[in-house]
MITIMI-974479 format. One record per atom (N, C-alpha, C): residue in one letter; residue number from 1; x, y, z. Coordinates in pm, whole numbers, plus 50000, padded with zeros to 5 digits. Example, Ala and Ser with C-alpha at 12.3 -4.5 7.8 and 13.67 -1.06 7.14 Angstrom:
<numis>
[numi "a"; 1; [51319; 49431; 50780]]
[numi "a"; 1; [51230; 49550; 50780]]
[numi "a"; 1; [51320; 49670; 50780]]
[numi "s"; 2; [51285; 49775; 50708]]
[numi "s"; 2; [51367; 49894; 50714]]
[numi "s"; 2; [51290; 50003; 50787]]
</numis>
This chain:
<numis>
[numi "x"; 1; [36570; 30041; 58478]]
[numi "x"; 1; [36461; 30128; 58519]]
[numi "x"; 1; [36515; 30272; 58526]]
[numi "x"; 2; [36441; 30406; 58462]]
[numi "x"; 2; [36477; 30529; 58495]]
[numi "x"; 2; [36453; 30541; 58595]]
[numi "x"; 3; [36510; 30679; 58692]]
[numi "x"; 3; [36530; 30755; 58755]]
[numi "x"; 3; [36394; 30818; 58749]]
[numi "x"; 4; [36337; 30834; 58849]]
[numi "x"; 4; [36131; 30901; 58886]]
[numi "x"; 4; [36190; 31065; 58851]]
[numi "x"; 5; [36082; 31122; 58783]]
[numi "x"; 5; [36112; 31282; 58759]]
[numi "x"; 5; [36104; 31333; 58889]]
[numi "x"; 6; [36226; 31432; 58901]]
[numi "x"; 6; [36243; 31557; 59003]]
[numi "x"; 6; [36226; 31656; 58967]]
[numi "x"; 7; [36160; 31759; 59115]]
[numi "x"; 7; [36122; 31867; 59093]]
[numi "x"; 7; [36253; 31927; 59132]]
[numi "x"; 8; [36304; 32017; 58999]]
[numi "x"; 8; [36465; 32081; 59021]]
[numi "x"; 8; [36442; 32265; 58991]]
[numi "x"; 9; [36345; 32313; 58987]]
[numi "x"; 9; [36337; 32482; 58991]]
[numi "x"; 9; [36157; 32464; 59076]]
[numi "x"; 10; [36147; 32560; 59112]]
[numi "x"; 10; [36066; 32688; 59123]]
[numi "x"; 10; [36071; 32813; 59100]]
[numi "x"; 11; [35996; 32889; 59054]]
[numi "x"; 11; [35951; 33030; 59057]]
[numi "x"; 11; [35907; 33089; 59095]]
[numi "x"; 12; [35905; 33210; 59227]]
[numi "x"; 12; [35769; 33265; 59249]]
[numi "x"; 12; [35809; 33432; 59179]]
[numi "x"; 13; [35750; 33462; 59098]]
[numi "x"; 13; [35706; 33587; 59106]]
[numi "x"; 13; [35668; 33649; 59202]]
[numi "x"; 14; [35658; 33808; 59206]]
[numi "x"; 14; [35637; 33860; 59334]]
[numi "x"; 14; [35665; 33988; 59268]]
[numi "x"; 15; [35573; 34096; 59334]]
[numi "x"; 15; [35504; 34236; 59362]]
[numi "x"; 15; [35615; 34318; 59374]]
[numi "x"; 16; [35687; 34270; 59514]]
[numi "x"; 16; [35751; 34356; 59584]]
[numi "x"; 16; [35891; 34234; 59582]]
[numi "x"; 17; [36017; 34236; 59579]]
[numi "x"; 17; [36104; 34175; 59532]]
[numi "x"; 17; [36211; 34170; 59721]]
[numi "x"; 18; [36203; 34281; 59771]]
[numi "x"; 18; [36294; 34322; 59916]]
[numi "x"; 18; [36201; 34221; 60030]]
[numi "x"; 19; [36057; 34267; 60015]]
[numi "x"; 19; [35925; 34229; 60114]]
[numi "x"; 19; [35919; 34053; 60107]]
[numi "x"; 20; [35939; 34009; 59968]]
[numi "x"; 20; [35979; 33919; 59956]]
[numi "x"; 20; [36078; 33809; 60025]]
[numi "x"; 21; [36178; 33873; 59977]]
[numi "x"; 21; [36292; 33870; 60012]]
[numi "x"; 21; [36337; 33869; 60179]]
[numi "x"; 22; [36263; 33964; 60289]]
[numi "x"; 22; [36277; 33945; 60394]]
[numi "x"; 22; [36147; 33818; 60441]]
[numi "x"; 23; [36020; 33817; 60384]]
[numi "x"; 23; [35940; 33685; 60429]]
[numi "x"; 23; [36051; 33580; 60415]]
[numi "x"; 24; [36063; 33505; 60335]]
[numi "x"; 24; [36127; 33405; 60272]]
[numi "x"; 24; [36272; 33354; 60378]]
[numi "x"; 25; [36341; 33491; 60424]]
[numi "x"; 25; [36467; 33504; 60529]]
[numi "x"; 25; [36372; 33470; 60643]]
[numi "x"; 26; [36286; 33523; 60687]]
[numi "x"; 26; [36216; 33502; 60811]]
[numi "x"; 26; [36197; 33344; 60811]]
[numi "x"; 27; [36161; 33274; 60718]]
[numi "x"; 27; [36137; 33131; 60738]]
[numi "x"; 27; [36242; 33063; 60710]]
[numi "x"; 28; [36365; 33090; 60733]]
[numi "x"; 28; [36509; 33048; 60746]]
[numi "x"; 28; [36542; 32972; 60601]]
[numi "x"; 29; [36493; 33046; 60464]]
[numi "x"; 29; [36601; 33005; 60334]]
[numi "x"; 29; [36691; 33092; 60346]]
[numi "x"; 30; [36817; 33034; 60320]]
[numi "x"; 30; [36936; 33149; 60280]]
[numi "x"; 30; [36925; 33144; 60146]]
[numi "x"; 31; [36906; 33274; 60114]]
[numi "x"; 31; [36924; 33327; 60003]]
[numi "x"; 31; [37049; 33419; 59906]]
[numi "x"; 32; [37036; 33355; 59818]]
[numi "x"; 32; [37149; 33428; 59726]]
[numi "x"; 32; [37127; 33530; 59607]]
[numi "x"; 33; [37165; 33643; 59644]]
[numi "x"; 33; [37086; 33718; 59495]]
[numi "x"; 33; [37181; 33713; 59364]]
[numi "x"; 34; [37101; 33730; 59267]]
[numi "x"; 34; [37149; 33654; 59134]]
[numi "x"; 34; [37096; 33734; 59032]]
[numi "x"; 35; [37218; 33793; 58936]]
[numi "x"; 35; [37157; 33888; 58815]]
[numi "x"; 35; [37241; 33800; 58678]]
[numi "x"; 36; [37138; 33758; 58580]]
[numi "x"; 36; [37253; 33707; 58486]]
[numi "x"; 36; [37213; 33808; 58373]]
[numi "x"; 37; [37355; 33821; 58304]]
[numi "x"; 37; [37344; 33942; 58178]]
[numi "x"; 37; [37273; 34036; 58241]]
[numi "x"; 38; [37181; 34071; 58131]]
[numi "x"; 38; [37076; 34222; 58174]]
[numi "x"; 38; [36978; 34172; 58255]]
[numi "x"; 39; [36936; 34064; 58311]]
[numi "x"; 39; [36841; 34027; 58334]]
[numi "x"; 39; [36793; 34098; 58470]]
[numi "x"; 40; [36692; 34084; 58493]]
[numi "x"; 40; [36647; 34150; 58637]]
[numi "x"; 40; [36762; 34062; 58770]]
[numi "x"; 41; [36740; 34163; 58866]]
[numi "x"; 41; [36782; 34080; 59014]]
[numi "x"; 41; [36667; 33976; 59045]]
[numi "x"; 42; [36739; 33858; 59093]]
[numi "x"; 42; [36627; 33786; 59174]]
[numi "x"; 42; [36723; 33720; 59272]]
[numi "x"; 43; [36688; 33610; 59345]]
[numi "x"; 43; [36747; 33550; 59443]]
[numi "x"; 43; [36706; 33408; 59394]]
[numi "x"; 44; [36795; 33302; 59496]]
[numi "x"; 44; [36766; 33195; 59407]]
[numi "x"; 44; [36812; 33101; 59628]]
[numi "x"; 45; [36764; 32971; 59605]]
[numi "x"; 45; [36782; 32892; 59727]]
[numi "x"; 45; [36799; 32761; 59726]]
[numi "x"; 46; [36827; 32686; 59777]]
[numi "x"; 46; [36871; 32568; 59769]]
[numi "x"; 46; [36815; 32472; 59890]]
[numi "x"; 47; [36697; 32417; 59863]]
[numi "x"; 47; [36631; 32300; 59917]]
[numi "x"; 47; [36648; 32171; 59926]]
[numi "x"; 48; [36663; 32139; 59990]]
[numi "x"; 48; [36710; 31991; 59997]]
[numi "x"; 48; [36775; 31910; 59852]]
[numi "x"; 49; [36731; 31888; 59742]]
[numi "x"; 49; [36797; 31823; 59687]]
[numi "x"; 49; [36738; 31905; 59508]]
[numi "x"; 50; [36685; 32036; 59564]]
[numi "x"; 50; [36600; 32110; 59459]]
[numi "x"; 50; [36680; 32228; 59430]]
[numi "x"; 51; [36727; 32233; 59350]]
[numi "x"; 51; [36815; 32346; 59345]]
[numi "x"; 51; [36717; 32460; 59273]]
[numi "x"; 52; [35606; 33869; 58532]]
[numi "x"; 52; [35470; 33817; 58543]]
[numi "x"; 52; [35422; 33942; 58654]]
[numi "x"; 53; [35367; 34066; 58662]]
[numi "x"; 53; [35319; 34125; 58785]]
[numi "x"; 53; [35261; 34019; 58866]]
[numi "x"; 54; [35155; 33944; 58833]]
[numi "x"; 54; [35026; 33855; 58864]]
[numi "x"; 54; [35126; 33776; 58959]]
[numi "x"; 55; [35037; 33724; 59082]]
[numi "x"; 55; [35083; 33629; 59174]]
[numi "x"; 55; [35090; 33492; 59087]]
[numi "x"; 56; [35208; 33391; 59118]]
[numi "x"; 56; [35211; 33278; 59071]]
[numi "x"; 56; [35122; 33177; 59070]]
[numi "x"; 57; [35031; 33204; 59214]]
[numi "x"; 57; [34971; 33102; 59235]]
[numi "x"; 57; [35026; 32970; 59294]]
[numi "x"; 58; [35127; 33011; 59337]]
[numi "x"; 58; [35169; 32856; 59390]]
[numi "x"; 58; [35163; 32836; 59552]]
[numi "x"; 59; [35169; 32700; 59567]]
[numi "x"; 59; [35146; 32627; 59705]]
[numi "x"; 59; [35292; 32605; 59720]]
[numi "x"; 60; [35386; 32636; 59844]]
[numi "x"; 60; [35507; 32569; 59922]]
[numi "x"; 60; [35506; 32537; 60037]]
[numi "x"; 61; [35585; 32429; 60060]]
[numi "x"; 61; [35599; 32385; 60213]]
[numi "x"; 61; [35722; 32362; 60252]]
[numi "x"; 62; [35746; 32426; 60338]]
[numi "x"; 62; [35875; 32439; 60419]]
[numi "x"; 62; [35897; 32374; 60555]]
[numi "x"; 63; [36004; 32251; 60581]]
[numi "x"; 63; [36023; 32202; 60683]]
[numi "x"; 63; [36101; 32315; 60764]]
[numi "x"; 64; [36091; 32358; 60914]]
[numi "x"; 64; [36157; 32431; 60956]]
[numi "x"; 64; [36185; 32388; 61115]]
[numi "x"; 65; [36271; 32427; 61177]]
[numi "x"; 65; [36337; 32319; 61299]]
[numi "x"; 65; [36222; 32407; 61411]]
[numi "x"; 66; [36138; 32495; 61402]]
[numi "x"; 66; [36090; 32546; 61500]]
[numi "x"; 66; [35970; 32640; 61445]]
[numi "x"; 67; [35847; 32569; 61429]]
[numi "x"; 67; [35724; 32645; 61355]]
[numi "x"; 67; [35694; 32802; 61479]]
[numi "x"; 68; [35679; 32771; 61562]]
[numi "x"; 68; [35654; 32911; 61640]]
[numi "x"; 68; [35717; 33016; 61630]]
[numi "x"; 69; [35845; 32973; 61618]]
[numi "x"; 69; [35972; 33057; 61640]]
[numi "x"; 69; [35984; 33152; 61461]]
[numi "x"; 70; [35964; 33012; 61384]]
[numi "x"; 70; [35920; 33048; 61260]]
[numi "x"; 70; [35829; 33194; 61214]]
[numi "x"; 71; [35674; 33159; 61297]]
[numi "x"; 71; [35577; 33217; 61339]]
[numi "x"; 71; [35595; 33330; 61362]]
[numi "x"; 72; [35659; 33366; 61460]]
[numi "x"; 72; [35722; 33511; 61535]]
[numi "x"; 72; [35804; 33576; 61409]]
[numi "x"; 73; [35917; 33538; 61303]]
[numi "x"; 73; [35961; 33583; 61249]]
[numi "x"; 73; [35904; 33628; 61123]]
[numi "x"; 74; [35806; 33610; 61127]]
[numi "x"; 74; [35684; 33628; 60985]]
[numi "x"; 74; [35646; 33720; 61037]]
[numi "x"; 75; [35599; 33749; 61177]]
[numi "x"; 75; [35522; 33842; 61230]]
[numi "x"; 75; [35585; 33930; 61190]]
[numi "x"; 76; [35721; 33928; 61225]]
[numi "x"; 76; [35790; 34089; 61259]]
[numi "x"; 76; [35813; 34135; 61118]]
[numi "x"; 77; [35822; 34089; 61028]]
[numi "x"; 77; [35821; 34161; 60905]]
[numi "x"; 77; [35716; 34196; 60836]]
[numi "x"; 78; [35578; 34172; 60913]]
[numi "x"; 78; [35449; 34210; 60834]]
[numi "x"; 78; [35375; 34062; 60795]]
[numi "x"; 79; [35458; 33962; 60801]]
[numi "x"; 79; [35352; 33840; 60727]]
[numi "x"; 79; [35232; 33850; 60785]]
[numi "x"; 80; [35151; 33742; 60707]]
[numi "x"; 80; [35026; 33713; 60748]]
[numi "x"; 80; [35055; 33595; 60760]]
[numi "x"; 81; [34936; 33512; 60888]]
[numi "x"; 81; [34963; 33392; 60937]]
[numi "x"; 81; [34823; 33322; 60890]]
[numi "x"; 82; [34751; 33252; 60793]]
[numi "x"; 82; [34653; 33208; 60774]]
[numi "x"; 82; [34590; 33082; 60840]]
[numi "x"; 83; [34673; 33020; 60909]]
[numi "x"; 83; [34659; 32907; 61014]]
[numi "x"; 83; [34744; 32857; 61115]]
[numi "x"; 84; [34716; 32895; 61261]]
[numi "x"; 84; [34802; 32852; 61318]]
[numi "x"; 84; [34845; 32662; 61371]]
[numi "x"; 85; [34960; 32628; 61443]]
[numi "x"; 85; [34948; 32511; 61440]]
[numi "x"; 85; [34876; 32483; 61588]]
[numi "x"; 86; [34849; 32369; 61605]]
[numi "x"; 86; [34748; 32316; 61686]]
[numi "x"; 86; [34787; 32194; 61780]]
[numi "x"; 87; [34719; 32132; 61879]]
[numi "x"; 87; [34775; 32022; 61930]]
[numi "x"; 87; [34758; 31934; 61814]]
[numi "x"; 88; [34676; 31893; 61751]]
[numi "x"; 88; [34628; 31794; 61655]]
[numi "x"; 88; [34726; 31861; 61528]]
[numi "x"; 89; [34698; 31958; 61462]]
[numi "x"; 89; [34789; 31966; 61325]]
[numi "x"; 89; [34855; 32034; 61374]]
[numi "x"; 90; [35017; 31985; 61338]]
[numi "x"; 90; [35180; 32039; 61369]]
[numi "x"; 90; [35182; 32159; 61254]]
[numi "x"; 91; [35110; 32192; 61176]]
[numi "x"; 91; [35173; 32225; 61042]]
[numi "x"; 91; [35062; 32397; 61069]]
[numi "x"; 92; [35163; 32520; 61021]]
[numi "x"; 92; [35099; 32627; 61017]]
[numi "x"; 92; [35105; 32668; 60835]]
[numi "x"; 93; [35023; 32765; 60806]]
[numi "x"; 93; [35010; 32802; 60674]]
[numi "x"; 93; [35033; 32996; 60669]]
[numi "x"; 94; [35142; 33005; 60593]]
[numi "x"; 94; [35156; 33172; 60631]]
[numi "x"; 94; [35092; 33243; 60468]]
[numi "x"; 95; [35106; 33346; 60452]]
[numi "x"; 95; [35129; 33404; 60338]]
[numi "x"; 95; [35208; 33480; 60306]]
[numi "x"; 96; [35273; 33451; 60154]]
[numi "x"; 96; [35379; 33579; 60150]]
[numi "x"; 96; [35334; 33648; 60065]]
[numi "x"; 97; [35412; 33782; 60060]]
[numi "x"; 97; [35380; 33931; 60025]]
[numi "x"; 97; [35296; 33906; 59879]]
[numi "x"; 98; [35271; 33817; 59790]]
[numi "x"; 98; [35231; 33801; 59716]]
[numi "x"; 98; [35077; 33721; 59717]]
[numi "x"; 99; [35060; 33718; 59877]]
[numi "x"; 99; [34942; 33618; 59887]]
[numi "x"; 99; [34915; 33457; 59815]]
[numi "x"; 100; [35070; 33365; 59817]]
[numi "x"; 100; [35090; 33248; 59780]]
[numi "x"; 100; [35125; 33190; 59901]]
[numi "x"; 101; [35015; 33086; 59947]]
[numi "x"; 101; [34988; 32992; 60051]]
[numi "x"; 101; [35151; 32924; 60094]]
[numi "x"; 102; [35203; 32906; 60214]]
[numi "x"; 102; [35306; 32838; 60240]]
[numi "x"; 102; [35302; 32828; 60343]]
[numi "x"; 103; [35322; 32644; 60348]]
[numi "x"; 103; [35281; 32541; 60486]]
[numi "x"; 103; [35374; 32537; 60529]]
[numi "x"; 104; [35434; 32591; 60673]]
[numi "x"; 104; [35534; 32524; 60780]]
[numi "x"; 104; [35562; 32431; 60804]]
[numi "x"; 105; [35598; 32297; 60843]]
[numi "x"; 105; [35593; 32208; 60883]]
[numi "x"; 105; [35733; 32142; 60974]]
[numi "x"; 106; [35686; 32085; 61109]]
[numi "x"; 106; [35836; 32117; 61175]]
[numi "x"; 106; [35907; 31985; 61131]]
[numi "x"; 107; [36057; 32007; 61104]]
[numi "x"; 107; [36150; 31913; 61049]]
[numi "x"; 107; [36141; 31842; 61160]]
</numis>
């Protein structure tokens, strides 16, 4: 039997590349920035087992050891918080600088 396909990249494009860059730190990825040849700077992260002007359009969800705390650190850099979490749903939804949906969810 093969091995089930894995999801091994993402991409997000993005507007603003720093604004970015500090959302993304606020929700605790460590990030590494990365230029190959001439190519532009970007940063790159490492998820569990996962190694265009126009917004991407994409949906992410991030387990994080502390959604509030999370919460607060979105604040302070400008995020937007599109749902907070609740007694009933654990899970908050922020936006980053690019206006691409991304679900909290506590590890």
């Amino acid at each position: 039997m093969s091995p089930a396909p894995a999801l091994t990249l993402v991409v997000v494009r993005c507007r603003d590349l720093e604004q970015s860059r500090r959302f993304y730190q606020a929700i605790g990825l460590i990030l590494t920035a990365e230029q190959h040849g001439t190519g532009p700077l970007h940063y790159s992260s490492q998820l569990g087992a996962t190694a265009s002007d126009a917004p991407s359009n994409v949906r992410l969800g991030v387990c994080v050891t502390d959604v509030r705390a999370t919460l607060e650190s979105i604040h302070a850099v400008g995020g937007r918080v599109e749902r907070e979490p609740t007694a009933q749903v654990k899970t908050a939804v922020v936006r980053d600088p690019d206006n691409n949906p991304v679900e909290l969810s506590p590890a």
